[in-house]
N, C-alpha and C positions, 0 to 999 in steps of 0.2 A: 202216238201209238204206244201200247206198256207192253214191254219183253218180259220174258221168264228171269227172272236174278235168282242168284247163290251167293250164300256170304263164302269167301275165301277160305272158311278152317272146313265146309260142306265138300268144297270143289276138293281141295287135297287127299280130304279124308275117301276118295273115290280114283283119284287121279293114277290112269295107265300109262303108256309110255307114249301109244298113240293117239292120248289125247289133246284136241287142237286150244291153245289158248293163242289169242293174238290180240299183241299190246299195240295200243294205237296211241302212243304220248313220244314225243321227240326222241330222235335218238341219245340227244344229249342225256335224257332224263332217262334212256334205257342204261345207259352205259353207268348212272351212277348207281343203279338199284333196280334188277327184274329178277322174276320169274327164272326159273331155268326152263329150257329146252320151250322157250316161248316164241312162236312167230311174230314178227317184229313187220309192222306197214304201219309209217304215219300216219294219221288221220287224214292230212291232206295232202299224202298221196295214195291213198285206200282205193283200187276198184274191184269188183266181182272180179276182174280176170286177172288181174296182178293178186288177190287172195287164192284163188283158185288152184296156180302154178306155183305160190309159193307152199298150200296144202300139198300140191304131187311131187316137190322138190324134198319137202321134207319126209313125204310118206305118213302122215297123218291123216287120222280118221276127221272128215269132211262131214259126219251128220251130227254132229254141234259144236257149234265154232262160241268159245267163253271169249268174251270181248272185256278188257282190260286195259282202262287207265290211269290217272294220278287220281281220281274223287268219284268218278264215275261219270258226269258231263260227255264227256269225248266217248265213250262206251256207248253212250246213247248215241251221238248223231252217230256214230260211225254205225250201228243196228239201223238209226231208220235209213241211212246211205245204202244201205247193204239188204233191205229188206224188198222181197218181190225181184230183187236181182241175182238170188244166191239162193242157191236149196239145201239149206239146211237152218238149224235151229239155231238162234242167236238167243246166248245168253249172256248176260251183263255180270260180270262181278262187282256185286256189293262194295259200295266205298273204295275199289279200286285199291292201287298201289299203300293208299294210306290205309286202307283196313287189312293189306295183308300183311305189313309192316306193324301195326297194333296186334295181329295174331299170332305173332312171330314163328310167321311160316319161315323158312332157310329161304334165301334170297341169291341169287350172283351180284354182287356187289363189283365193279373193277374200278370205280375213280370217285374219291370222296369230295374232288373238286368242282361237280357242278354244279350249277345253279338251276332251279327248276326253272320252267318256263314261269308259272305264274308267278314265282321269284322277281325273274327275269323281265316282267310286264309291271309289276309295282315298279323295280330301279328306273326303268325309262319313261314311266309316268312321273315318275317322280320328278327327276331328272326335267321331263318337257316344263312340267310345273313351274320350277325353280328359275329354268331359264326364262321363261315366258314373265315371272313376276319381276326378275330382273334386269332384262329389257326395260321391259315397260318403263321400270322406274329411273334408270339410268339412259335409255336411247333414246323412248316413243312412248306415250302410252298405247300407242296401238298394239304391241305388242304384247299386251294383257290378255288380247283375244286366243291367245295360244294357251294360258293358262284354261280358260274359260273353255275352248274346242276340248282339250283333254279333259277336262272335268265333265262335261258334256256326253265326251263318249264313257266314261268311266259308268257314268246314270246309265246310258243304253247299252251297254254290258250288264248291269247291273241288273235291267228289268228283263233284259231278251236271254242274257247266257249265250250272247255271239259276242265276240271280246275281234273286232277289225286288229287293233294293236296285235294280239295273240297269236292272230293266225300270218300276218306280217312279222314276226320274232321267229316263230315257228319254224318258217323257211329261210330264215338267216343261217349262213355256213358255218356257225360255230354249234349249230344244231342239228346237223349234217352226220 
């Protein structure tokens, strides 16, 4: 299904006190660079009624909710998650964290030491990679097939835009 988009220099150039953005990319990834006065719900912990109460917690206007993440990916599923379950209008911001950072919108910044998630999904591919060739050649070859499973899933990431690794890092406690 396609949502209504706004590129981020649109959204600001309008932007009131009660209006709702809500970012759905790791908290790690909030804590190194967001939005201000942004509602903050991982993608996969997102429901209609965990969005719902944190719009009445913060007193924001609830009839368009701008959905924000690192590229725009997570924006979407988190709109079609949310769509038919939530009454109000889902809008996707345009290229995400990266296009508001190329527009240099003012940002809250608090820690320049994280690692993004999709950062964080190349090192442990990587990583499985390495070990998997290493193995093999030193233990087993059977252990080649660990290279070959991660290269595997990297293609069906690749073709679907559902990344398994991603959402397994996602909920790791240093992403908490």
């Amino acid at each position: 299904m396609s949502h209504k988009r706004i590129h981020p220099i649109d959204l600001m150039a309008n932007k009131t006190a009660d209006i709702c953005i809500l970012d759905v990319r790791t908290a790690a990834e909030v804590k190194a660079a967001s939005l201000p006065d942004c509602l903050h719900i991982p993608l996969h912990e997102l429901t209609a009624e965990r969005l719902q109460s944190e719009i009445a917690a913060k007193g924001k206007n609830g009839a368009q909710i701008f959905l924000l993440c690192q590229a725009g990916r997570r924006a979407e599923m988190a709109a079609e998650q949310l769509q038919g379950k939530f009454n109000a209008e889902l809008v996707i911001i345009e290229g995400g964290m990266n296009a508001v950072k190329q527009s240099n919108i003012p940002l809250a910044e608090q820690g320049k030491n994280v690692i993004p998630l999709e950062r964080q999904i190349r090192i442990v591919a990587g990583l499985l990679v390495i070990t998997g060739a290493a193995l093999g050649t030193w233990v087993n070859p059977a252990f080649y097939g660990l290279s070959a499973f991660v290269g595997a899933g990297l293609v069906f990431a690749g073709v679907t835009d559902i990344c398994a690794m991603g959402m397994l890092i996602a909920k790791a406690p240093w992403n908490k």
